[in-house]
C-alpha positions in Angstrom: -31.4 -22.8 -53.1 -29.3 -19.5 -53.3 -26.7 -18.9 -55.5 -24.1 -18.5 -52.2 -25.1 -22.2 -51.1 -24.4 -23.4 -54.9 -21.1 -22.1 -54.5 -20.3 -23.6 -51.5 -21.7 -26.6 -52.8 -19.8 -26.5 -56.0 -16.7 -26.1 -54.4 -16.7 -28.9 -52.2 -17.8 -31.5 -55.4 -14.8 -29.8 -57.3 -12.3 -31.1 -54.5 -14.1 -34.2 -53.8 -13.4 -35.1 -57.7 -10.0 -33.9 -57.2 -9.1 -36.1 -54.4 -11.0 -39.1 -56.1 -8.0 -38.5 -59.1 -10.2 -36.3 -62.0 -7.7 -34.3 -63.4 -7.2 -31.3 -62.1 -8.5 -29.3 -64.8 -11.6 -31.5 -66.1 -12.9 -31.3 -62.3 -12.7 -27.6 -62.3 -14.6 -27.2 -65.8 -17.4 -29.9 -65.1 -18.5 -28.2 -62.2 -17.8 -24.8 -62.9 -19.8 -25.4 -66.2 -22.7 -27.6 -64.2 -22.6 -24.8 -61.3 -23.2 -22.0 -63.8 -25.8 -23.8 -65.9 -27.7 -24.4 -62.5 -27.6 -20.9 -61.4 -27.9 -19.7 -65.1 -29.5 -21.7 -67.0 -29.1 -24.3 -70.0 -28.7 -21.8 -72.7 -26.3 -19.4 -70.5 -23.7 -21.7 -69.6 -23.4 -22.9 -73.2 -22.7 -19.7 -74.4 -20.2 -19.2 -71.8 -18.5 -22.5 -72.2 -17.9 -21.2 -76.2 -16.0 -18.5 -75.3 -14.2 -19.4 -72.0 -11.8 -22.1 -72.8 -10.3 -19.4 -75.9 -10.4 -16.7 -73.5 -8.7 -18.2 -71.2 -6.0 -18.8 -73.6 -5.6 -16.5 -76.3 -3.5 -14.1 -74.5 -0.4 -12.7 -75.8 1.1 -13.1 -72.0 0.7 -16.6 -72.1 3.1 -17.4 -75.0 5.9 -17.1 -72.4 4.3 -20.0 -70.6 6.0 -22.9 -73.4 9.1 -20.6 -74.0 10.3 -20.8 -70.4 9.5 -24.7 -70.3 11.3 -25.2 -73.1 14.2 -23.5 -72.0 14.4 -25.8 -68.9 14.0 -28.7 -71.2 16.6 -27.8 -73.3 19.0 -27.1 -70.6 18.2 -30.8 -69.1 19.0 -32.0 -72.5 22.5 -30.1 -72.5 23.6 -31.4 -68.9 23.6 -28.1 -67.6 22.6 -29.8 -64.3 25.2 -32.3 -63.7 28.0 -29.6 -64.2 26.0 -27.2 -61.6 26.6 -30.2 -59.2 30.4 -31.2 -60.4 31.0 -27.0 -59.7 29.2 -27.1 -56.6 30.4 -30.4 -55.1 34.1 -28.5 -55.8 33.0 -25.8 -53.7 31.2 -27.8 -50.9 31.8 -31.5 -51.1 34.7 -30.8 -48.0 31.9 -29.9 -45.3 30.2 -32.6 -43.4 26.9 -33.1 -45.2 28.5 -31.5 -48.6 27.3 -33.7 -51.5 23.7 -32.5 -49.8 24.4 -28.6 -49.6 26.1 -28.9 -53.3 22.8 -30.7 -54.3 20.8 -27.7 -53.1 23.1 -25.2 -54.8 22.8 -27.2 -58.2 19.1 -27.0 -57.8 18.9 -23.5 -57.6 21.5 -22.9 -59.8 19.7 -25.3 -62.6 16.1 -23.1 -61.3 17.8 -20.2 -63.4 17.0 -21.6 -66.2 14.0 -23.9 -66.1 11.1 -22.5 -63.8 9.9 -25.8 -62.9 9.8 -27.3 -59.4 9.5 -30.7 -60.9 12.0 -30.3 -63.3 14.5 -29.6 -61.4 13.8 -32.1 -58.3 14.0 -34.5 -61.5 17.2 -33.6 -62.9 18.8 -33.4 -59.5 17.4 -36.7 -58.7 19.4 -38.2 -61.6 22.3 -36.4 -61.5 23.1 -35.9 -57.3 21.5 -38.7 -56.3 23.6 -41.8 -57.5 26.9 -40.4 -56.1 25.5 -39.3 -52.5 24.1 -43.2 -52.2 27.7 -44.3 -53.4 29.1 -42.0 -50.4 26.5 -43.7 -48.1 24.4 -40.7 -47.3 21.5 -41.7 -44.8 18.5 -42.2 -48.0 16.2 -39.6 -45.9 18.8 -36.8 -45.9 19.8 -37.2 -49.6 16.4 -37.4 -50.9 15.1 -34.8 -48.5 18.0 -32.5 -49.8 16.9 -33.1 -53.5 12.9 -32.5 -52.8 13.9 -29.4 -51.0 16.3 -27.9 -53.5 13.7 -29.0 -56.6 11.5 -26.3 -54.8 13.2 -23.6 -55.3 12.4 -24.4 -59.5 9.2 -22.0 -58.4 11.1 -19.6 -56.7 13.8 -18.3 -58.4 13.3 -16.8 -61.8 11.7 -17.7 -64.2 9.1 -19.6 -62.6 6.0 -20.9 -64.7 4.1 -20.1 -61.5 5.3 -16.5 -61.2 4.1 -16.0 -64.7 0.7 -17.6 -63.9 0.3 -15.3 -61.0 1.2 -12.6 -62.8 -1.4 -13.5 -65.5 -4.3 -13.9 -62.8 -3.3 -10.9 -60.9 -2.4 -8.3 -64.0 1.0 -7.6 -62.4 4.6 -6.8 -64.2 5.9 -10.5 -64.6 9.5 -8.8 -64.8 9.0 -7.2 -61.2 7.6 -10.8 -60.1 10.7 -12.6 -60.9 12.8 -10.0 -59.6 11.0 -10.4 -56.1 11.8 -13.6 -56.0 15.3 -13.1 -56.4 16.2 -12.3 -53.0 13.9 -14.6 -51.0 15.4 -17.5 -53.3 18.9 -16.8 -52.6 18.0 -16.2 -48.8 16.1 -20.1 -49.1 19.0 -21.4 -50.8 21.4 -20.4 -47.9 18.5 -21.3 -45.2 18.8 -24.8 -46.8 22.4 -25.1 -46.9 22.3 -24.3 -43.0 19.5 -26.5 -42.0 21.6 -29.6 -43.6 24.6 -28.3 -41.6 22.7 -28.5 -38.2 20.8 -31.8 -39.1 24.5 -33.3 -39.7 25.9 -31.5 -36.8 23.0 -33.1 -34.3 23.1 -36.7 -36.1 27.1 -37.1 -37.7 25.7 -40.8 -38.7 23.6 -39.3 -41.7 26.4 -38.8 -43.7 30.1 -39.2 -43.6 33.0 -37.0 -43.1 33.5 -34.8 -46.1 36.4 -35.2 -49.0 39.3 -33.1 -48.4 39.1 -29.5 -49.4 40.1 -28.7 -52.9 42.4 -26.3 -53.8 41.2 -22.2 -54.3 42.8 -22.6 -57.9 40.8 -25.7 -58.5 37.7 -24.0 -57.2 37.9 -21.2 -58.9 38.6 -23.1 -62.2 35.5 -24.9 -61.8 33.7 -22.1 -62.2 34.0 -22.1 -65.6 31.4 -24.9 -65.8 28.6 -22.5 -64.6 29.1 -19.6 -67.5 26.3 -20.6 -69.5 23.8 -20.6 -66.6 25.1 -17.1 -65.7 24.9 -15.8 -68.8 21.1 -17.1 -69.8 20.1 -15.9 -66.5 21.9 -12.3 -66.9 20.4 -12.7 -70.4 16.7 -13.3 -69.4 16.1 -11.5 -66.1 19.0 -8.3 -66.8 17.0 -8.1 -70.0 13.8 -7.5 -68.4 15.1 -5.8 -65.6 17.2 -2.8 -67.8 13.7 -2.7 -70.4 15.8 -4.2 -73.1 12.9 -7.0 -73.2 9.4 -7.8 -72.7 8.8 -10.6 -70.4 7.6 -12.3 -73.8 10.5 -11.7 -75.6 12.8 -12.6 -72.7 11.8 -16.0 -73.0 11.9 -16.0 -76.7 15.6 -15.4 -76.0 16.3 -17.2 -73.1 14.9 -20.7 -75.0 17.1 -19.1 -78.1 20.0 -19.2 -76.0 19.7 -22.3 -74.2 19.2 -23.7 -77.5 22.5 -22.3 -78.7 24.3 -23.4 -75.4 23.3 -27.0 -76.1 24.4 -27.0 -79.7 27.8 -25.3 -79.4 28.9 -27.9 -76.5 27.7 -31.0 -79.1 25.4 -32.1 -76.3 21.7 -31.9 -78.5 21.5 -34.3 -80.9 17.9 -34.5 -82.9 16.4 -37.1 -80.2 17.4 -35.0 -77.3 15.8 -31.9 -79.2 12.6 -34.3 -79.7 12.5 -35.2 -76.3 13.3 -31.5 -75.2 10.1 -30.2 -78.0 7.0 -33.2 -76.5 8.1 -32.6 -73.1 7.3 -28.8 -73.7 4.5 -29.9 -75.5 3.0 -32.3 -73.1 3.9 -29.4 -70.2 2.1 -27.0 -71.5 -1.2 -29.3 -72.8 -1.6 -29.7 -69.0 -1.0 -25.9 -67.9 -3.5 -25.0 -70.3 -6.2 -27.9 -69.5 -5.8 -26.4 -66.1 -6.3 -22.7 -67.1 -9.1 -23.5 -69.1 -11.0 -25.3 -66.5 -10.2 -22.1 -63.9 -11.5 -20.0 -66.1 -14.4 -22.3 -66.5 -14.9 -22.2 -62.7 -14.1 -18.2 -62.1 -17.5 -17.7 -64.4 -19.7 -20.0 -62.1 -17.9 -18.4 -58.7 -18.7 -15.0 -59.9 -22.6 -15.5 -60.2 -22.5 -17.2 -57.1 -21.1 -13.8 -55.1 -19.2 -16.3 -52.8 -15.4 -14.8 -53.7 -17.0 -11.1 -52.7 -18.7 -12.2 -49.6 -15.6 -14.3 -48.7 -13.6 -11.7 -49.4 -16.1 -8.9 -47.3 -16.1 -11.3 -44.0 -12.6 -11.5 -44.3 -12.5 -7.6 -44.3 -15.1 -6.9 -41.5 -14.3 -9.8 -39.3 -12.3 -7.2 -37.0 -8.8 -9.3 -37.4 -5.5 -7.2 -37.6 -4.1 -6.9 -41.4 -1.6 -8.9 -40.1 -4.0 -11.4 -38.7 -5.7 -11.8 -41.6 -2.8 -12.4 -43.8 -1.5 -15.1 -40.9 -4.6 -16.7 -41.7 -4.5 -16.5 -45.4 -1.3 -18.2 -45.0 -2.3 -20.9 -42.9 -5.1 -21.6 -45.1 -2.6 -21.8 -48.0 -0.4 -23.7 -46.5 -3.2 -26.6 -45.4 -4.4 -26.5 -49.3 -1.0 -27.1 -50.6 -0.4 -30.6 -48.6 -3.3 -31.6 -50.5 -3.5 -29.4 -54.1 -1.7 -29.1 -57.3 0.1 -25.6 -56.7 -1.3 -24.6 -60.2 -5.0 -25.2 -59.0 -4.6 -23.6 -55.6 -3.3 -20.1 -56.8 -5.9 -20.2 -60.4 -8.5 -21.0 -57.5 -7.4 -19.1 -54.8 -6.1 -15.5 -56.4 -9.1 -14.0 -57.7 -10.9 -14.5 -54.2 -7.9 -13.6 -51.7 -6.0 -10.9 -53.8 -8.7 -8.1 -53.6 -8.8 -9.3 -49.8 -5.1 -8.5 -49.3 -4.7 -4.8 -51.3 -7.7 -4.1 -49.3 -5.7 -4.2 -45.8 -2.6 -2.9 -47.7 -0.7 -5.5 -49.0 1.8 -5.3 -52.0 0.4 -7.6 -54.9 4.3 -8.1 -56.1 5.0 -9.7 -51.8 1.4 -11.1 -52.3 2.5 -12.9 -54.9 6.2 -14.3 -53.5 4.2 -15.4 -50.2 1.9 -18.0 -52.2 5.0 -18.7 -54.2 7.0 -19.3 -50.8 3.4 -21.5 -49.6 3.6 -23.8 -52.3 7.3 -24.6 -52.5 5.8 -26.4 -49.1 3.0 -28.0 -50.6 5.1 -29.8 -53.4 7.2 -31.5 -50.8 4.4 -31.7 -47.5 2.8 -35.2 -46.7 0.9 -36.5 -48.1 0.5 -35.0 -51.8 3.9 -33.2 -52.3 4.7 -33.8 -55.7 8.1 -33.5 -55.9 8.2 -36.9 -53.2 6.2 -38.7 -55.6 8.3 -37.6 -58.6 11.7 -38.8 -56.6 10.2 -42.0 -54.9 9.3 -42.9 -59.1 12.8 -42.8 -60.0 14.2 -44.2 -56.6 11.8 -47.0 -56.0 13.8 -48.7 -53.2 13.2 -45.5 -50.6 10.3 -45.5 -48.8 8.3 -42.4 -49.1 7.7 -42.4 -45.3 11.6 -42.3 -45.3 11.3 -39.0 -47.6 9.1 -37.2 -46.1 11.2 -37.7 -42.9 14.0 -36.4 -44.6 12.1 -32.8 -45.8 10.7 -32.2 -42.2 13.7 -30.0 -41.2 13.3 -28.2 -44.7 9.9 -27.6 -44.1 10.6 -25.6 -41.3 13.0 -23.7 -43.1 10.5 -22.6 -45.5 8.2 -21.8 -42.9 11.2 -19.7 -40.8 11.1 -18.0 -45.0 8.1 -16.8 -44.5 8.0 -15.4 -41.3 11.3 -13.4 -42.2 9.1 -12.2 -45.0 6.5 -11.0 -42.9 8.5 -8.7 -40.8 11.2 -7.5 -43.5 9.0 -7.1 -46.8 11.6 -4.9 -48.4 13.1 -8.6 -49.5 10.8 -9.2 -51.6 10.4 -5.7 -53.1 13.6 -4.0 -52.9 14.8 -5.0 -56.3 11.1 -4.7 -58.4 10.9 -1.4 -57.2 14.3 -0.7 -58.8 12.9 -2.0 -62.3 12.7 0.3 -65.0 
């Protein structure tokens, strides 16, 4: 048997174990450590298993990784979240399907600061939740609003999956999280207007909004969202002017947070436990993950099947833009049935090469998976974020969920079509960087 039919073969066992509930990371390690032994022999994989798993994680790089999740945690801690909602309800709560578009601009206000999809679709679930159900919003369109808006944890910086990326692809994690800048702020609005025409087409999801505060009161509200703005100008205008390294960025930004939390009297020393296993047990499972990717990347590479992949791609006489339309239709079937983690460790080192090759920018490369698995964490019938919301709210179908984040999905979708024809989105403001 060839080394090419291996791979294949090796792959399709790796996804089998992953769909039978092995842990994401031990599947990709067992077989990339069994696949390489089998190509390479007894002695050779041993070796290689010795040095792969510290390889894979003794990288200076990486040491932004817990940083950044500990920042989110922190700022979960300090209720950060439930005054982005109190500010945004203020601003939005008057329009018909208000609570909803507030709930989305909390999420992406609270994504600032944590870079975690799952995160955030948790915090919101607790905090926006409870008072949409009290206004007797129809269960699909205020969970539906939260799953969406948790997405965007990935999107806009700092994202744990950006950083990731970046890692894989050796590219500028500070020009990463400024690409996804714009295209977050763009999916924030797109979300905010696909609640207003669902609401518009079916009034009975939700009722009539409150009555419109006030400019003054609006304005005073703001003032609940100043330590948000100032950790993100502190994080992402430090990186972006070369005051920081992505590295110490984070160093700061979890500094910050932490200072946030104490001066408001909101971290007391079991919140700051809670805040410090959560980061621990977050990052145990990133760098499981890693490990076993790295694991895998050593099998795949004696097996040739990334390069020949990659080499039919190239010849098979498709457009560039056919073959990225492909790409990310591929992408997007993976990530209604992968961990988003997996499918870029897994995917990157094959497709990347494939994509510079026709002339594609790394830096939009890299927002494009971003954008494809902000669909996977809510599409049936993994998408994490649905599980993590029908765990807290036991009583809502998951059917019922997933009808609710159809409309979103196609918002996401419209997302990446819009990046398609107008990169310059996605790398106007990296190419600005310093």
């Amino acid at each position: 048997m060839d080394a090419t039919t291996i791979g294949v073969i090796g792959f399709a066992a790796m996804l089998a174990l992953m769909f039978i509930g092995v842990p994401i990371g031990a599947a990709m390690g067992a077989v990339g450590f069994l696949g390489f032994a089998s190509v390479n022999g007894w002695n050779s994989a041993l070796n290689m298993l010795g040095l792969a798993p510290y390889s894979a994680v003794a990288s200076y790089v990486l040491s932004v990784v817990p940083l950044f999740v500990l920042m989110g945690h922190l700022a979960n801690e300090a209720g950060i979240g439930q005054e982005l909602y109190s500010t945004a309800n203020t601003w939005l709560g008057h329009r018909r399907g208000g609570l909803a578009m507030a709930t989305v601009a909390a999420c992406a206000g609270f994504a600032a600061i944590s870079g975690s999809s799952v995160a955030t679709a948790a915090t919101m679930t607790t905090v926006a939740l409870p008072e949409m159900r009290r206004m007797g919003y129809d269960p699909s369109l205020s969970t539906g609003s939260v799953a969406a808006g948790g997405t965007l944890g990935i999107l806009i910086p700092p994202s744990v999956i950006f950083l990731i990326y970046g890692f894989m692809a050796e590219q500028s994690i500070g020009k990463l999280f400024l690409a996804g800048i714009l295209p977050g702020i763009l999916l924030t609005f797109m979300f905010i207007v696909t609640i207003a025409i669902v609401t518009w087409h079916n009034p009975a999801l939700c009722p009539i909004g409150k009555e419109r505060a006030p400019l003054s009161e609006r304005i005073l509200a703001l003032r609940d969202v100043w330590a948000v703005a100032l950790l993100f100008l502190l994080v992402i205008g430090g990186m972006y002017g070369g005051v920081f390294t992505a590295t110490e960025a984070a160093g700061m930004g979890a500094f910050g947070t932490l200072l946030v939390a104490l001066l408001r009297r909101r971290l007391t020393w079991p919140a700051l436990l809670r805040a410090l296993t959560n980061t621990v047990e977050t990052t145990a499972v990133i760098t499981l993950i890693l490990i076993g990717a790295v694991v895998l990347g050593y099998f795949l590479a004696v097996t040739q099947l990334p390069m020949k992949l990659a080499t039919a791609l190239a010849t098979s006489g498709l457009s560039p833009t056919g073959i990225m339309l492909l790409i990310i239709a591929a992408y997007l079937v993976m990530g209604a049935f992968m961990d988003e983690l997996a499918m870029i460790l897994l995917t990157v080192p094959i497709l990347l090469p494939v994509t510079q090759a026709i002339g594609y920018d790394p830096i939009w490369f890299g927002v494009i998976i971003v954008v494809v698995c902000q669909a996977g964490m809510i599409a049936p019938p993994v998408g994490i974020n649905v599980f993590v919301i029908s765990s807290m709210v036991k009583d809502v179908p998951m059917q019922q969920i997933y009808r609710g984040i159809m409309p979103f999905l196609v918002a996401i979708v419209v997302l990446l079509g819009v990046l398609m024809i107008w990169p310059e989105i996605a790398l106007y403001l990296p190419r600005t960087m310093k």
